[in-house]
N, C-alpha and C positions, 0 to 999 in steps of 0.2 A: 449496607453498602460498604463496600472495604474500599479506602484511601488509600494510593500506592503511597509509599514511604518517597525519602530520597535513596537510599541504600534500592527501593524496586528500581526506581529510575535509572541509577548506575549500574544495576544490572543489566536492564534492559539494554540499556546503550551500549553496552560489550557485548552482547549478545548479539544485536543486528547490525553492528561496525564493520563487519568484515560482507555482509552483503544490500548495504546501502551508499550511496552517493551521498560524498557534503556539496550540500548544496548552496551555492551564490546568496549574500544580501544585495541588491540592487535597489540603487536610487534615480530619480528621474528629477530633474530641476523641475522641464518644461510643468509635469504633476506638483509640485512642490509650489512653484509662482501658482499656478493655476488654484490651489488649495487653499493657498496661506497657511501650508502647514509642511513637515518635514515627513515624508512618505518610506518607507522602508519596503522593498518585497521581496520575501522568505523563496526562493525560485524551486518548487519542491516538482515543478513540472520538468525538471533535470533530471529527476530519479530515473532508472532506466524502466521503472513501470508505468511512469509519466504522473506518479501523482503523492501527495504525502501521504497515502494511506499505507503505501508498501513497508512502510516502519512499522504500523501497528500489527500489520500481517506476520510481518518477519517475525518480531516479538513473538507471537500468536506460533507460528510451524515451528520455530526453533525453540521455542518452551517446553512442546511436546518431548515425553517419555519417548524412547524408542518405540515400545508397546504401542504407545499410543498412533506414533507418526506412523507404524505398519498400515493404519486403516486408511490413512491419506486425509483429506480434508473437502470440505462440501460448503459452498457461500449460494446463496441467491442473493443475484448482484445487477446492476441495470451497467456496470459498466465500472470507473476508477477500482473499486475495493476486489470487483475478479478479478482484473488483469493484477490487480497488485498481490493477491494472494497466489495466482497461479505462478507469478513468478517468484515469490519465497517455496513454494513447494516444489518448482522446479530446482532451484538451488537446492534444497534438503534433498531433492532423488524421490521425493514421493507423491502417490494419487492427487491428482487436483479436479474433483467435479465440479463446474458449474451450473446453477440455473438462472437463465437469462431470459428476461422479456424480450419479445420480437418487435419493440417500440426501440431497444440500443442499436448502437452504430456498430454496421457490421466489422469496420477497421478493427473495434475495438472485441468481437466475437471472436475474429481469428488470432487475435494476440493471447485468448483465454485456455484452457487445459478442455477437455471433455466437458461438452457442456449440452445442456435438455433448454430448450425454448419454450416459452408458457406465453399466453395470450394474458395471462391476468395480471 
């Protein structure tokens, strides 16, 4: 198993800066009395792919070699991690296949790149 370093982390984070949203910390009292505790939420459903996985994607398309981005990129995804990869590869300009279970929300089909539908 390789441990990212802090130096991968500040990589990474210049790397997907320029095609990620900062996203809100949000607090809710009404949650907070209710808990007896102090609540904090990361609002990562702001990203424009709707979800925090588009970081890890982004990372993921824009780490690619040119060589490599030519071939495009391919997820089987039920739904968060397609839309989020399809939209870093649409930012990069290259292929985005998916494969999607017929059990996801269509909303979320059409937001996706080329995509094949599997019953399993």
């Amino acid at each position: 198993m390789i441990i990212p370093t802090f130096e991968d982390m500040t990589t990474a984070h210049d790397r997907i800066k320029p095609y990620n949203q900062h996203t809100l910390v949000l607090t809710s009292s009404f949650l907070n009395e209710l808990t007896g505790a102090q609540l904090f939420f990361k609002c990562e459903n702001f990203q424009k792919a709707g979800a925090f996985k588009v970081r890890g994607a982004s990372n993921t398309v824009f780490g690619l070699t040119d060589q490599e981005a030519t071939n495009g990129v391919c997820k089987q995804s039920s739904g968060n991690h397609a839309l989020s990869l399809s939209y870093a590869a649409g930012r990069r300009g290259i292929p985005c296949n998916v494969v999607i279970t017929t059990h996801s929300a269509t909303s979320q089909e059409r937001r996706c790149g080329r995509l094949w539908r599997c019953d399993r």
